[in-house]
KEKE-3310 file (N, C-alpha, C; in steps of 0.2 Angstrom, whole numbers, plus 5000, padded with zeros to 4 digits):
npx = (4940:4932:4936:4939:4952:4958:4961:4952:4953:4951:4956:4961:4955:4963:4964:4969:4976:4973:4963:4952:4950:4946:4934:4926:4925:4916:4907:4900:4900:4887:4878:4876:4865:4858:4856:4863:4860:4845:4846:4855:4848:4834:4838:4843:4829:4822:4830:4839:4848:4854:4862:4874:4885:4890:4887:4889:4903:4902:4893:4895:4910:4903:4894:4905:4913:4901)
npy = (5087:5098:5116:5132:5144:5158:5169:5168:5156:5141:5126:5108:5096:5088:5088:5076:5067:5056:5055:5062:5052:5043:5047:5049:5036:5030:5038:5036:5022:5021:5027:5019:5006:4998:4986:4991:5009:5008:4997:5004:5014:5012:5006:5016:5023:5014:5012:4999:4989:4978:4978:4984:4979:4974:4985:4998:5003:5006:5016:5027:5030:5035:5046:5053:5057:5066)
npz = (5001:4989:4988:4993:4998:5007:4994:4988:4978:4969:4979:4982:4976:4961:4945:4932:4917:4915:4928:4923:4909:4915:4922:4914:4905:4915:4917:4903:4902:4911:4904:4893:4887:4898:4911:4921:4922:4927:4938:4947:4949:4953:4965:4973:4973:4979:4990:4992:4999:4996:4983:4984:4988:4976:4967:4973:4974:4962:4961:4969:4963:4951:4958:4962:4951:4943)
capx = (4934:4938:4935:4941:4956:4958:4959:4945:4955:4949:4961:4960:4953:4964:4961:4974:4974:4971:4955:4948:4949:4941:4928:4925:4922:4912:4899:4900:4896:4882:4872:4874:4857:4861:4853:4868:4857:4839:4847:4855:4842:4830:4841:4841:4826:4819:4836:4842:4854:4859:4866:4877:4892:4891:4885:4892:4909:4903:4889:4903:4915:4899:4894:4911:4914:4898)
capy = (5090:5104:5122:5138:5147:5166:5172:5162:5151:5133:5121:5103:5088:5089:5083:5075:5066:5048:5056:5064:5046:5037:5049:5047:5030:5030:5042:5032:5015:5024:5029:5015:5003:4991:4987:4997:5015:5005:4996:5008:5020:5007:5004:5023:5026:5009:5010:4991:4989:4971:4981:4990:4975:4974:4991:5003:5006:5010:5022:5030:5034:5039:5053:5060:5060:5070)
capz = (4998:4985:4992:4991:5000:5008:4991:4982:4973:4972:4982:4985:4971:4958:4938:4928:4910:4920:4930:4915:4906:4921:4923:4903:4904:4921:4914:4896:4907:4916:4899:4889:4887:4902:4917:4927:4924:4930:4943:4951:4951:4957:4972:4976:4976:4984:4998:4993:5001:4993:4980:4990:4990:4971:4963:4981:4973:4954:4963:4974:4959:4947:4961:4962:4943:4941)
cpx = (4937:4933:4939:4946:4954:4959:4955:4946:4953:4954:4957:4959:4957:4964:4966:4971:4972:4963:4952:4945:4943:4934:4923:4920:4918:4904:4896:4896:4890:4874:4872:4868:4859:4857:4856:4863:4851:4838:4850:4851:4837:4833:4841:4834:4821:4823:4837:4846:4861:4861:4872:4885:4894:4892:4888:4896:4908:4898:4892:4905:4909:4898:4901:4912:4907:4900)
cpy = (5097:5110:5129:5143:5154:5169:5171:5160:5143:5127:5114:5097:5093:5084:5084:5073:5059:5051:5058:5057:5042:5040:5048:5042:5028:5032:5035:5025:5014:5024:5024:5011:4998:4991:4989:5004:5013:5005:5001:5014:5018:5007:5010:5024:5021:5009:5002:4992:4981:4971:4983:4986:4975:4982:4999:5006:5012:5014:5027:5035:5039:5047:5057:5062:5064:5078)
cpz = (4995:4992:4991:4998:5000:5001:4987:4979:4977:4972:4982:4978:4966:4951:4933:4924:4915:4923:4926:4914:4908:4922:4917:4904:4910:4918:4907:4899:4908:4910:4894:4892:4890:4905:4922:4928:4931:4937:4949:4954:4956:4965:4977:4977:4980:4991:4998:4993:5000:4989:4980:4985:4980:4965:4967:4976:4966:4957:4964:4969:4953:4951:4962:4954:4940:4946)
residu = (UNK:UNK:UNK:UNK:UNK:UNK:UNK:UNK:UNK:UNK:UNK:UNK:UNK:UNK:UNK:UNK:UNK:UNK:UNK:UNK:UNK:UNK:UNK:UNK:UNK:UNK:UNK:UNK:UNK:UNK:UNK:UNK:UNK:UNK:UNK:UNK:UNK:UNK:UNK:UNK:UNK:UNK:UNK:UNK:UNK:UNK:UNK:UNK:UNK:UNK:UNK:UNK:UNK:UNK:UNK:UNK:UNK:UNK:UNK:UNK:UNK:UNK:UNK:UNK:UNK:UNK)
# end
């Protein structure tokens, strides 16, 4: 987890030209006209959980890359 050191600089997640990319194209993924936005949102706010094994991971990486 990032965070902040004794002198309030921010230590910890760091972001190269690769993470950059992957975040790019994660968001991009997310807002294109699919049933990825729908379904996932759907699953949050109903709690299906038999999404999880399919859709978990790309949820996962979406919230860190926000």
């Amino acid at each position: 987890m990032e965070h902040k050191d004794e002198n309030g600089k921010w230590v910890g997640l760091t972001h190269s030209e690769h993470s950059d990319k992957a975040r790019r194209a994660i968001l991009k993924l997310y807002t294109y006209e699919s049933p990825l936005y729908k379904t996932i949102n759907d699953a949050c706010c109903y709690q299906d959980e038999s999404v999880v094994s399919t859709l978990g991971p790309f949820a996962w990486l979406l919230y860190w890359a926000i």
